[in-house]
N, C-alpha and C positions, 0 to 999 in steps of 0.2 A: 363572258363574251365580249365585254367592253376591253378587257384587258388584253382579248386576243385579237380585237380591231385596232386597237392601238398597235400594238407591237409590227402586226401586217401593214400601219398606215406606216410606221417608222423606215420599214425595210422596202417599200416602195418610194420612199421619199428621198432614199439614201441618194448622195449623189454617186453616178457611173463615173471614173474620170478618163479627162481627155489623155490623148499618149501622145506626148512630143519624143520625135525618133530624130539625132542628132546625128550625122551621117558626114563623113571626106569625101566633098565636090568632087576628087580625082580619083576615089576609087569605089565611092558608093557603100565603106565600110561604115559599122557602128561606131562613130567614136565614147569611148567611155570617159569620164570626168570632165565634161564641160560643164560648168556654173552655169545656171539660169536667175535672173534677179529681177524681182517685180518691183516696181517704182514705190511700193512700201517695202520693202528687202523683202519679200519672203525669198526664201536662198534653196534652190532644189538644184542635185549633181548626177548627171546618168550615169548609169549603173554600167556592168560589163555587158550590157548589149545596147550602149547608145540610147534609154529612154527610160525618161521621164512619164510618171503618174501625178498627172496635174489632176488636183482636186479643191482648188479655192471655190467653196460655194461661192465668193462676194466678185467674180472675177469671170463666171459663166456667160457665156454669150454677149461679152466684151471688148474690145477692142485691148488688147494687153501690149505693152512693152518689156521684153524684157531683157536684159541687157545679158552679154558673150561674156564668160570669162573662160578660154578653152585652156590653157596654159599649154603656148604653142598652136593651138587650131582657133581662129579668129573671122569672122564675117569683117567687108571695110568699114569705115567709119563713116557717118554720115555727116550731114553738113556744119552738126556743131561737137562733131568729134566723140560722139557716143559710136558704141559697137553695141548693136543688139540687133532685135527685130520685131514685127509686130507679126499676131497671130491673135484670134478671136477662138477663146476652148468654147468648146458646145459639149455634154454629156455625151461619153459616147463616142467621140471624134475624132480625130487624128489629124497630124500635120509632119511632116520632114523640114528637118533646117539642114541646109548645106554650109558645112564651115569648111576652110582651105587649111590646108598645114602647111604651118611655116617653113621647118626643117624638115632633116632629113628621116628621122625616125619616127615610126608610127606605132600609136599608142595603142596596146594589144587587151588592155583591162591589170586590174588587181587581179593578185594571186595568192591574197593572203584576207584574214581578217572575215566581216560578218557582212551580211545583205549583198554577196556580189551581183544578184539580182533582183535585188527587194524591190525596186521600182518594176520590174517586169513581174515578177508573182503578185502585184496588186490588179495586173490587168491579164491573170490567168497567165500568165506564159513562163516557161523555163521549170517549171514545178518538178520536174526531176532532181533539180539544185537542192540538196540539202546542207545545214548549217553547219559548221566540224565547232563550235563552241568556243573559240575566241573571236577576238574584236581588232585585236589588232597586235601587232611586233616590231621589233626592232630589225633589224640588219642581220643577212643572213653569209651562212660558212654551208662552205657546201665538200662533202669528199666522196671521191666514187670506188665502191668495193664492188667485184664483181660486174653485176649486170645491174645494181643498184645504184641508185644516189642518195645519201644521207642528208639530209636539212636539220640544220640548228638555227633558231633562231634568237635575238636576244631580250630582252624587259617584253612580258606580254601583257596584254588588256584584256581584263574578264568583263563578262558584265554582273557579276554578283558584290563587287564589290572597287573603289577607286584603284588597289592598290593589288595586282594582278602576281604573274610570276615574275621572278627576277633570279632564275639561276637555270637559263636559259631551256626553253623546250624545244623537241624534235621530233623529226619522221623521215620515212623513207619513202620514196617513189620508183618507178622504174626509172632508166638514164633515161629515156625521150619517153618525158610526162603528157606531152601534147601531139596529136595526130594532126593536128592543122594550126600553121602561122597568122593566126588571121580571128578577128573579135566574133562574135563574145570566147572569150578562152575559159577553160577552165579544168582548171588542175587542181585536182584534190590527194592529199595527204593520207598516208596512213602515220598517223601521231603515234607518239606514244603515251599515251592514257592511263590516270587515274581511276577508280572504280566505278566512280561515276560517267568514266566519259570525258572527260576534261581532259585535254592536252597538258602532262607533270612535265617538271621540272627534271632536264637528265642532268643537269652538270652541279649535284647540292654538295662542293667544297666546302671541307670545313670554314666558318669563321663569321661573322656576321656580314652584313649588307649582301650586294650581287654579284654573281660567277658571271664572266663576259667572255667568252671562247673568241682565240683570232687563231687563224693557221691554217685549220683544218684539214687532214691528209690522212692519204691512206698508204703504208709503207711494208711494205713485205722484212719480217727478220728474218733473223739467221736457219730458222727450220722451215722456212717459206711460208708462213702465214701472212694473211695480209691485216695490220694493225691499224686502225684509226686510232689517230692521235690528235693534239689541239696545244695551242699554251690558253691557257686560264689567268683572267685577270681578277681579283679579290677588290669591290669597289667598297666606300661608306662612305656617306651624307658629307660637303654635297655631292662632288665626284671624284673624291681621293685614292687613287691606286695605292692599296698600301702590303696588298702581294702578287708575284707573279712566279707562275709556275710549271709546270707540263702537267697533261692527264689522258686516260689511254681510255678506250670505250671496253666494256665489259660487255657482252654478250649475254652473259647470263641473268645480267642485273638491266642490260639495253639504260646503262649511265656509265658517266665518262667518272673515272675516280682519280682522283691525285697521285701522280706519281714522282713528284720530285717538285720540292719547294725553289726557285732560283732566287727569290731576291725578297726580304721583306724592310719593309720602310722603318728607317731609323734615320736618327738626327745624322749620322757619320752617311748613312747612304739613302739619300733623298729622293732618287732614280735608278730604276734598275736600269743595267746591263744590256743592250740589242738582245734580244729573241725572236723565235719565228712568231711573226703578225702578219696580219692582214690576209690575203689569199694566199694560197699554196700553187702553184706549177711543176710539172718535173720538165728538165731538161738532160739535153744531152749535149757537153763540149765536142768540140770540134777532135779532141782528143780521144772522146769516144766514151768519154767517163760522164757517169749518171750524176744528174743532182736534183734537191727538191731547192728552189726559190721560193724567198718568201718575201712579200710587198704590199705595197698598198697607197698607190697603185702599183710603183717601179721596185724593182726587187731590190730591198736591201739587207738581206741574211740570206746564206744559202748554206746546205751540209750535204753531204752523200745522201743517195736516195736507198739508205736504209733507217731498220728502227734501230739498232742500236747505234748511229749515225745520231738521228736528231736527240737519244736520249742524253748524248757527250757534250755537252757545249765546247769542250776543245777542240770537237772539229769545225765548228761553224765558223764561218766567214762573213766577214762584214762589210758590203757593198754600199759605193756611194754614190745612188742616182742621179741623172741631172735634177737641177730643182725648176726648172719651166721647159717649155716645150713648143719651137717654134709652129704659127700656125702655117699654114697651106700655103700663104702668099705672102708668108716673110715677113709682113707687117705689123704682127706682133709676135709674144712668147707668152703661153697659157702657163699659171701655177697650178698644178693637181693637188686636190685635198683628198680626196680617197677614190680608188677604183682594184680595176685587177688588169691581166695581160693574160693572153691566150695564143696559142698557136692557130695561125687561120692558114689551109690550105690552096682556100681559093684564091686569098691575094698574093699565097707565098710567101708571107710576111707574119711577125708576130706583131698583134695587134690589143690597144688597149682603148677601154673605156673610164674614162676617170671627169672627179666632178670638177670644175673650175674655184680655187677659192680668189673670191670677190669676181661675181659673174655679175652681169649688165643688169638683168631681169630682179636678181635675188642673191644672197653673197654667197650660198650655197646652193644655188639651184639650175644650175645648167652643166649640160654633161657634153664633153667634146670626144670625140675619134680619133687615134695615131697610130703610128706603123712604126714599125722598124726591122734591121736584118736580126737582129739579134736580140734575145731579151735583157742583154744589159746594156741596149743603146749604142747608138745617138737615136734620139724619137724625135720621129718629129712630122711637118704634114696636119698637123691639129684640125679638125674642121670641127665647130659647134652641129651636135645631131640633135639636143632636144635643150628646154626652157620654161622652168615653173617661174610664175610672176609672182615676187615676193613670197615663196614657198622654197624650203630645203627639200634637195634629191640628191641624197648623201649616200656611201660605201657601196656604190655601182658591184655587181658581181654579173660576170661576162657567164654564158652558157655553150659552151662551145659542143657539148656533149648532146644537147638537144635536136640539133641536127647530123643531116649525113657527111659523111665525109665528100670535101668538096664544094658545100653548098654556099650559094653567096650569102643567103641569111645568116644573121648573129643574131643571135638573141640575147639578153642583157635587165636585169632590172636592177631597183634602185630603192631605196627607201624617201618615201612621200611623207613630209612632217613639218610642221609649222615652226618646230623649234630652231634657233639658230636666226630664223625670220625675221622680219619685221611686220608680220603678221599675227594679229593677236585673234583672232576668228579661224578656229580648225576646218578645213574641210569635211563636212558627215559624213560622215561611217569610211572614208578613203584616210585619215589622217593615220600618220603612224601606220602605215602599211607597205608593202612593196607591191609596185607597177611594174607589169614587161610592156617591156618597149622590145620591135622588131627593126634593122638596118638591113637595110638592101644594099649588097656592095659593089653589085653591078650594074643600080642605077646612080650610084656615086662615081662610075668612071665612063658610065656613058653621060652624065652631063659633066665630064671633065675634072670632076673635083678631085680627083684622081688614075695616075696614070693606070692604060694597062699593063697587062703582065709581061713582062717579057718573053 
């Protein structure tokens, strides 16, 4: 009986916590990944529905401060130049903080990784959300066969142990994974899975260290099948490419196997040869002839948009993009370090998304917007849309396929990662993962940042 009054005194004593619900002043959305920081650090980050499970016993029915870090959405600063706010938790309780957004893109949540609601399932809510079993990933390749989209993604985070997969995992979704533009999002995976459950490894290349897929495409051959393809990079300690190659996805096996070795590292050849990297695009010349581009951001390889095209490297071409990119008002020229390019209908223009290297905030963490008539340029028109502070948002992959044709929304995300920073403190459970971000590009030329259509 003692034993069982104790345990009833414990789970009434528990504390209830308060819910701080983190919200865009202008449109009343959730916003996910703002910092909260108590003037001892404790460090709490909203989930994909904008809140926080505050539960400091020593901090109840207190007057608290705690300081903004929204990266991009920010409250002003007050008189001695701190950003935060004060709120008093009470068991039990609740509070809304209005923050403003800087730019132009708004922050839609993670799409990737573990707890995208863990602060809400402590306060009963979202409990349909279930875990898919990793932590986190690297930078994603996307190809579209049929009515499907394919996801690779690269180095993953388990929690069973520090040193996770590294010869890249995948899944498929329908092409428009999401039924609304708008937080909390979420988009779940069908992986492809070990016995256990666990999202395996499709791209296991012979050879040691990690398989690093760039290209990604899906290519109809000669008997009209459609092929998913990739080139394959071979890494080892610390990050030495010392093969590159092509590999085709098997069906049967749902893993991409080796089909052709291009270059392995030797003293006489130190660097391979251009190949298809970064995103894949198809286009069509003005001549009327098919091609796949490949870039990252701005296309610099292109071949016939067939499979036995890219399996030739004699046909491939080797394009030479500009290397910055005037902004909107002339006044400067942005360097891209990685993105992709898309065909946008509604602006009529091919449009990209790529990160800035050496950006104001962070040297890899702010992502700009450009146009142009044609996908091999001139680009230009740059306008910064989004801004991690001292945080990398690195290999931008544009979603063009998520929406309908026509629509001014872009969708877009990016990989979220301390590395490359001057940050030594990860963000929890967001680190090493990808954020979408949503552009409205018809409130970009109704406040002039860009003309209309003609």
């Amino acid at each position: 009986m003692a034993i069982a009054m104790l345990l009833l005194g414990t789970v009434a004593n528990a504390i209830e916590p308060f819910q701080i619900k983190v919200i865009d002043a202008e449109n009343g959305w959730p916003v996910p990944l703002v910092e909260l920081r108590t003037t001892h650090h404790v460090r709490m980050v909203t989930d994909n529905a904008g809140v926080v499970a505050f539960d400091l016993p020593e901090l109840m029915d207190t007057e608290v401060w705690l300081e903004i870090e929204g990266h991009g959405y920010s409250v002003p600063k007050d008189g001695f130049g701190y950003r935060g706010v004060r709120v008093t938790p009470t068991e039990g309780g609740e509070v809304t903080i209005k923050v403003n957004r800087r730019l132009p893109a708004k922050r839609l949540g993670r799409i990737t990784g573990g707890g995208l609601f863990a602060e809400s399932q402590k306060l009963g809510q979202h409990l349909d959300w279930q875990e898919q079993r990793i932590l986190g990933c690297d930078s994603v390749q996307n190809a579209i066969r049929g009515n499907k989209l394919y996801w690779c993604w690269g180095d993953t985070t388990l929690a069973s142990y520090p040193l996770g997969r590294f010869n890249t995992i995948g899944g498929v979704t329908d092409l428009k994974p999401l039924s609304v533009f708008q937080p909390p999002v979420k988009l779940r995976y069908d992986y492809f899975t070990d016995d256990a459950g666990v999202p395996r490894d499709v791209a296991p290349m012979p050879g040691s260290g990690p398989t690093w897929l760039m290209g990604n495409a899906c290519l109809k051959d000669r008997e009209g099948n459609d092929r998913i393809v990739s080139t394959y990079s071979k890494i080892r300690p610390p990050l030495e490419e010392y093969e590159v190659g092509l590999c085709v996805w098997n069906d049967s096996t749902n893993e991409f196997e080796r089909t052709k070795v291009l270059w392995e590292k030797t003293e006489d050849q130190r660097r391979p040869q251009p190949t298809p990297q970064g995103h894949a695009v198809a286009w069509q010349d003005e001549e009327g002839k098919s091609w796949m581009l490949f870039g990252d951001p701005l296309p610099t390889l292109r071949c016939p948009a067939t499979f036995e095209s890219w399996l030739d490297p004699t046909t491939w071409e080797v394009l030479q993009p500009q290397r910055s990119i005037p902004t909107k008002d002339n006044q400067d020229s942005i360097r891209p370090h990685r993105g992709a390019i898309a065909w946008n209908s509604y602006r009529d223009k091919w449009i990209t998304v790529f990160t800035q290297f050496g950006g104001d905030s962070s040297q890899l963490g702010e992502l700009w917007y450009a146009e142009a008539d044609s996908p091999l340029g001139p680009w230009k028109d740059a306008i910064k849309v989004v801004t991690h502070n001292r945080y990398t948002f690195y290999n931008p992959q544009v979603h063009p396929e998520f929406t309908e044709d026509g629509s001014p929304l872009l969708l877009f995300e990016a990989t979220y990662t301390y590395t490359f920073s001057s940050t030594t403190d990860p963000t929890p459970r967001h680190d090493y993962n990808q954020v979408l971000y949503r552009l409205d590009l018809d409130e970009l030329v109704a406040d002039h940042q860009f003309d209309a259509k003609p």
